[in-house]
C-alpha positions in Angstrom: 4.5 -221.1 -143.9 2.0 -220.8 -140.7 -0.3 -223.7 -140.2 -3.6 -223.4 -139.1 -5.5 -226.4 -138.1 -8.5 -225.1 -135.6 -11.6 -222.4 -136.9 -13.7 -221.0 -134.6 -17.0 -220.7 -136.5 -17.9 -217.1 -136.7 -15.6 -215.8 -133.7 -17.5 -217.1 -131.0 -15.9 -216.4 -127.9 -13.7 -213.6 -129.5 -13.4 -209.9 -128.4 -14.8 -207.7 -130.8 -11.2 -205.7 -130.9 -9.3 -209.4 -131.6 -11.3 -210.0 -134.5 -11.2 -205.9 -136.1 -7.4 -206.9 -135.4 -6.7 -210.2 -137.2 -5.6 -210.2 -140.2 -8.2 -211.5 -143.0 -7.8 -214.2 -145.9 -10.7 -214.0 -148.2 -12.0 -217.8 -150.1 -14.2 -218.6 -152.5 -16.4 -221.4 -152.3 -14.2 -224.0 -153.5 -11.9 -223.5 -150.6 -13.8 -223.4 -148.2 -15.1 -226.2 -148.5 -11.7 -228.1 -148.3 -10.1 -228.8 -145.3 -6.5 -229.1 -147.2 -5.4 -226.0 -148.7 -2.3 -223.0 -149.0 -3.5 -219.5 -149.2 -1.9 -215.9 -148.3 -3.2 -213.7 -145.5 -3.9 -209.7 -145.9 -0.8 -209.7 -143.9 1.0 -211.2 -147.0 1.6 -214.7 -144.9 1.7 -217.9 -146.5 -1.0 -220.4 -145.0 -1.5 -224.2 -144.5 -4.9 -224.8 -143.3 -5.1 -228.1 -142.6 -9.0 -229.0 -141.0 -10.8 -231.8 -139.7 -12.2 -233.6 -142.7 -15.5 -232.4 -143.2 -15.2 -228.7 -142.0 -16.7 -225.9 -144.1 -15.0 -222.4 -143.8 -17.7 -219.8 -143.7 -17.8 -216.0 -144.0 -16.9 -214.6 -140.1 -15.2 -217.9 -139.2 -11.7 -217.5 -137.5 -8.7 -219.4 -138.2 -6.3 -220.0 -135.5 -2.6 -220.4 -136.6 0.1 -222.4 -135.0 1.9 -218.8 -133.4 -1.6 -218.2 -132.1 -2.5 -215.5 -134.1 -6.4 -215.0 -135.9 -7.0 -214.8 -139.4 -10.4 -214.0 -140.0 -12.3 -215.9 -143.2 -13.9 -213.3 -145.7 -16.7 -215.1 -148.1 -15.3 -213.5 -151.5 -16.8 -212.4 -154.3 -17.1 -215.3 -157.3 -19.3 -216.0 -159.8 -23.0 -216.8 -159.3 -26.3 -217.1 -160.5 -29.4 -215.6 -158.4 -32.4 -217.4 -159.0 -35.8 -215.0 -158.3 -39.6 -215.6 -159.0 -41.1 -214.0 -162.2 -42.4 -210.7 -160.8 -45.2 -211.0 -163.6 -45.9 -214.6 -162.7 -44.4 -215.5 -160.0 -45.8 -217.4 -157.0 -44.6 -218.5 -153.7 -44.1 -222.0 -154.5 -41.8 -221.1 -157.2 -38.7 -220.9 -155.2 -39.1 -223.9 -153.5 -40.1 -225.9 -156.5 -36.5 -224.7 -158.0 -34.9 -225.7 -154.3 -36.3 -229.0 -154.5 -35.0 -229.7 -158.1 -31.8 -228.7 -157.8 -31.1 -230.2 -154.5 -32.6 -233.0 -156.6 -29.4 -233.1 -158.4 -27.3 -232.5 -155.9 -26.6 -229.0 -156.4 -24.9 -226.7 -153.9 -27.3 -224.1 -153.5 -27.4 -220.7 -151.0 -31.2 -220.4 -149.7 -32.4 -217.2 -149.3 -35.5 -215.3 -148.4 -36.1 -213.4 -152.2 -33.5 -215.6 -154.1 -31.3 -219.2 -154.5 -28.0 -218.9 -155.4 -25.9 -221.3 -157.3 -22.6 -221.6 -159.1 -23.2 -221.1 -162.9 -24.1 -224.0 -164.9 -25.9 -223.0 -168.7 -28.1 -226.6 -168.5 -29.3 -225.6 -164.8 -29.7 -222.1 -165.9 -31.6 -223.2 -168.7 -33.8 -225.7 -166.8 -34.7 -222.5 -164.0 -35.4 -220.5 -167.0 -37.7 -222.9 -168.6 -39.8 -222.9 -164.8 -40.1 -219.4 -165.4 -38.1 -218.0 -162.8 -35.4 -215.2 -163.4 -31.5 -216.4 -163.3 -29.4 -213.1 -163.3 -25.5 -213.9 -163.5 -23.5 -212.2 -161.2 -20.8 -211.3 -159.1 -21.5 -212.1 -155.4 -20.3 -213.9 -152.1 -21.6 -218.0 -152.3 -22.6 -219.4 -148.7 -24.8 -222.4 -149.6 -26.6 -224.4 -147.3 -24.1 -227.3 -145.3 -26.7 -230.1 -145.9 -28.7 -232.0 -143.4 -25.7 -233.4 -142.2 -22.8 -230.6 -142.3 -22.9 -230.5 -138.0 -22.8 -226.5 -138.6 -26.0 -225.9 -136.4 -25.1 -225.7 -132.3 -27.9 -224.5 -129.8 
């Protein structure tokens, strides 16, 4: 097994050719937000990952293992729920009035633009429903928002 215990969000300070080179590991949401965890490489390598407490894995971000090789982190495909205004009777405060009631409950949700995503729940799903907005289940990579304290943002 090959340990990796640094990231380098999103490759900074990578070549381009290093990262088409490394090899890839893709995670769903529920890994990557665990600092503790094995997985298997598209190299067929067994990984230990072992992060600071408190670091999220996201899409782009780069592993560094112990040999010094570069796994890069792909944001896989899991299940979701997109959340999208009515286009009959939508307005634009109806995303942001979902935002604010699910971050209400402590919800991990993926702000977007057009759409919120968030893992699938029926009573959520229910509740969005009932604020007339359109939940559409499907398959699709999950990067929600780190939180107000998550340290992801660097000028």
């Amino acid at each position: 097994m090959l340990h990796a215990n640094k990231r380098l969000p999103q490759g900074r300070g990578l070549a381009a050719a290093l990262l088409r080179r490394a090899a890839t590991v893709e995670l769903d949401w529920d890994a990557r937000c665990k600092s503790r965890f094995d997985a298997t490489d598209s190299d067929g390598r067994h990984l230990g990952v072992f992060l600071p407490r408190g670091q999220l894995l996201r899409g782009g971000d780069v592993l560094v293992l112990e040999d010094g090789s570069l796994v890069r982190v792909i944001a896989a495909a899991q299940a979701v729920l997109r959340i999208t205004p009515c286009p009959q009777h939508g307005t634009a405060l109806d995303l942001p009035r979902a935002a604010y009631h699910l971050g209400n409950r402590h919800v991990a949700v993926e702000v977007q633009e057009q759409h919120l995503q968030i893992e699938p729940d029926p009573v959520l799903a229910d509740m969005l429903r009932a604020m007339h907005l359109v939940v559409t289940p499907l398959e699709a990579a999950f990067e929600p928002e780190g939180g107000a304290y998550a340290g992801q943002h660097e000028h």
